[in-house]
C-alpha positions in Angstrom: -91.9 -21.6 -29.2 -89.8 -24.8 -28.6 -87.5 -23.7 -31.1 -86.7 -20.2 -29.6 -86.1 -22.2 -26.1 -83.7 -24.3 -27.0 -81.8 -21.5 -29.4 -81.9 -19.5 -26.0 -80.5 -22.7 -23.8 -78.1 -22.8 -26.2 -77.1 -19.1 -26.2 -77.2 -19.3 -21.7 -74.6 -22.3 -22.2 -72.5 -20.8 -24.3 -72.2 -17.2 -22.1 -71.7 -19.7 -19.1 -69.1 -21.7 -20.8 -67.0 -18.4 -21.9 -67.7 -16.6 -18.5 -66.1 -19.7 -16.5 -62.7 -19.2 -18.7 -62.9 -15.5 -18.3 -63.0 -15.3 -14.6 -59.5 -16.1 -13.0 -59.4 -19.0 -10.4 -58.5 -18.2 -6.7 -54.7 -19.7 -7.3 -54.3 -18.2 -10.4 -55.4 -14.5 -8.8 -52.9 -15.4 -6.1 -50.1 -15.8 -8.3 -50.8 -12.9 -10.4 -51.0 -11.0 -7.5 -47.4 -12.5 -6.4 -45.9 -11.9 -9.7 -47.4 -7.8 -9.4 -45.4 -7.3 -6.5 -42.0 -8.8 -7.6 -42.4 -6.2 -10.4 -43.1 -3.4 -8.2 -40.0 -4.8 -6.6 -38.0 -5.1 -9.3 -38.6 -1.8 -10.7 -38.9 0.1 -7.3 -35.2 0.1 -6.1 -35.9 0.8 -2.3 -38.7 -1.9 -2.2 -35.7 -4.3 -2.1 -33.5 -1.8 0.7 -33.1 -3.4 4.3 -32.9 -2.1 7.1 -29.4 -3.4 7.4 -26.5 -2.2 10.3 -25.4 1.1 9.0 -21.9 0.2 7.2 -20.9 4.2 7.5 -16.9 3.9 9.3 -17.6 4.7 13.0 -15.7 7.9 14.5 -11.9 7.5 15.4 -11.6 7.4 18.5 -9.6 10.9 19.9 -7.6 10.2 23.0 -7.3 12.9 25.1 -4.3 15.8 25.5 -1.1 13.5 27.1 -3.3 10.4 27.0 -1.0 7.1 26.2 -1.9 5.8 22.6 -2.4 2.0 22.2 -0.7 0.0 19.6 -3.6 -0.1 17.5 -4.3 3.8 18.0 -0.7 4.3 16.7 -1.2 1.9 13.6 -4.5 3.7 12.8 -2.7 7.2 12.8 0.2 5.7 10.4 -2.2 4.5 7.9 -3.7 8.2 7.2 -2.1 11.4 8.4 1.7 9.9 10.1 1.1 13.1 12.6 1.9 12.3 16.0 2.9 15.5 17.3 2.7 15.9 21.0 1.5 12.4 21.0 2.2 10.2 24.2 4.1 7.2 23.2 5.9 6.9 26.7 6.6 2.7 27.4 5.8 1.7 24.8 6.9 -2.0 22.8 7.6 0.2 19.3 10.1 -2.6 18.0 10.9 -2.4 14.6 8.2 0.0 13.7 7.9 2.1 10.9 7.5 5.7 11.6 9.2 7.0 8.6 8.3 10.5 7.3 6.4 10.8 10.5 5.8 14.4 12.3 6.9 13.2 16.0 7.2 16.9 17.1 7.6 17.4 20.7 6.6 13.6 21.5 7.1 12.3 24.3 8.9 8.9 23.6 10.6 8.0 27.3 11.7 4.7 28.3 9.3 3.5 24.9 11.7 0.3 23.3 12.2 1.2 19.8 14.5 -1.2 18.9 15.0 -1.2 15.0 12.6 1.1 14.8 12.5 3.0 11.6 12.5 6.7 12.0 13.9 8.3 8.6 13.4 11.3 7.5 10.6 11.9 10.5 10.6 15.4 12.3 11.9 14.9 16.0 12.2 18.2 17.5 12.1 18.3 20.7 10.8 15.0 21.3 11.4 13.7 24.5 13.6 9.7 24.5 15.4 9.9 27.7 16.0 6.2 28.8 14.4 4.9 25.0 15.8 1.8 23.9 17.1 3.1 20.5 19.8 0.1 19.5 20.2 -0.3 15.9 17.1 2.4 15.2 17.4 4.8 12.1 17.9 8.6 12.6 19.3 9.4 8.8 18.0 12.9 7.8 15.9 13.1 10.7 15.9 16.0 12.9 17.1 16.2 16.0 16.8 19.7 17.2 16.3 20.1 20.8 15.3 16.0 21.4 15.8 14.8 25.1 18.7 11.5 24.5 19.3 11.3 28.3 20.2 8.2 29.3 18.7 6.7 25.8 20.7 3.7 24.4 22.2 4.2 20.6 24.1 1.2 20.2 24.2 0.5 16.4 21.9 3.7 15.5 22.1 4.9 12.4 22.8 8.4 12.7 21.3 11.6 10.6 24.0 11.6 8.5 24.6 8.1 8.2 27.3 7.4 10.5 26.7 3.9 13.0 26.7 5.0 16.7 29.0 2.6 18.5 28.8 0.3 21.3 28.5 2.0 24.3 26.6 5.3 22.8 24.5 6.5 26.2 22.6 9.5 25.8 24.7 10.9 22.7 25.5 8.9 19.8 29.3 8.0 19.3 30.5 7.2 15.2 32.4 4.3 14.8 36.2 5.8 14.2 35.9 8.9 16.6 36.6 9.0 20.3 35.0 11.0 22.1 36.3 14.3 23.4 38.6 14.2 26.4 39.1 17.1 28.6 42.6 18.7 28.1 45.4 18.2 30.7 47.6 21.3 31.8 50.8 20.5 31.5 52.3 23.2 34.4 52.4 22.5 38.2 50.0 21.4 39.9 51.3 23.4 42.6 51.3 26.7 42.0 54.3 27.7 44.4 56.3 24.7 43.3 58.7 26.4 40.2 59.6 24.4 36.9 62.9 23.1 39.1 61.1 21.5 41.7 62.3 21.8 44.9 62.9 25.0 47.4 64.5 27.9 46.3 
């Protein structure tokens, strides 16, 4: 009897030793349970997503019909589509800008200082520069038809085909070389009564 108590002491002590290694201490649960999530997160893609500031580009901003653009409007427009047909520039500081290739279609452009301004090649029907600042500002194989020059200064343009408006180009561009077109003098009386003698008959 003494003998089958102590093998079954022995046999209690032994379950109890294995059962304490078996069960998992409160820290070591913890970190198990730690390291179960960061793999769910590392394998589950949107467990690691934010709720971050949406970084889709936000609408351009679309001025109305005959609105004035702003400076940066204008730069916007010239990095995509160049179109600024019908587009109110009026005012404007447009010094040395670069409006090359551009659709300027029936723009209206008056009083705007584009000075050096770059405008090769761009479509200018019909645009409207009366009293523009246009010294030293590049028209070659633009086109012209129908724009408003009134009172627009050219001095130093470069023309469509190339030619340099001289000083003193108002509202119509002068080449350097040509004068302009004087009106033709009649070279009979003034009078009509007085005769090629002169005089009474």
């Amino acid at each position: 009897m003494t003998m089958k108590l102590r093998v079954l002491n022995k046999t209690c002590l032994i379950l109890t030793i294995v059962g304490a290694f078996s069960i998992p201490s409160p820290s070591l649960a913890q970190e198990r349970y730690a390291n179960s999530d960061l793999g769910a997160a590392a394998t589950n893609p949107d467990a690691l997503a934010t709720n971050g500031p949406d970084t889709k580009k936000s609408t351009v901003y679309e001025p109305k019909p005959g609105e004035k653009l702003s400076y940066k409007q204008i730069a916007e427009i010239l990095s995509t589509t160049r179109n600024l047909a019908g587009r109110n520039l009026s005012g404007l500081n447009l010094v040395g800008l670069d409006l090359r290739d551009c659709n300027l279609q029936g723009a209206d452009m008056r009083g705007s200082n584009l000075e050096r301004a770059n405008m090769m090649g761009s479509n200018l029907e019909r645009v409207d520069m009366t009293g523009a600042n246009l010294k030293m500002t590049s028209f070659y194989q633009s086109a012209l038809t129908a724009a408003k020059l009134d009172q627009a200064t050219l001095d130093g343009a470069i023309w469509i085909n190339k030619g340099v408006c001289a000083k003193g180009s108002v509202g119509e561009c002068i080449i350097i070389g040509t004068k302009p077109e004087q009106p033709t003098q009649g070279h009979g009386p003034t009078n009509p009564t007085d005769k090629a003698g002169g005089g009474k008959p």
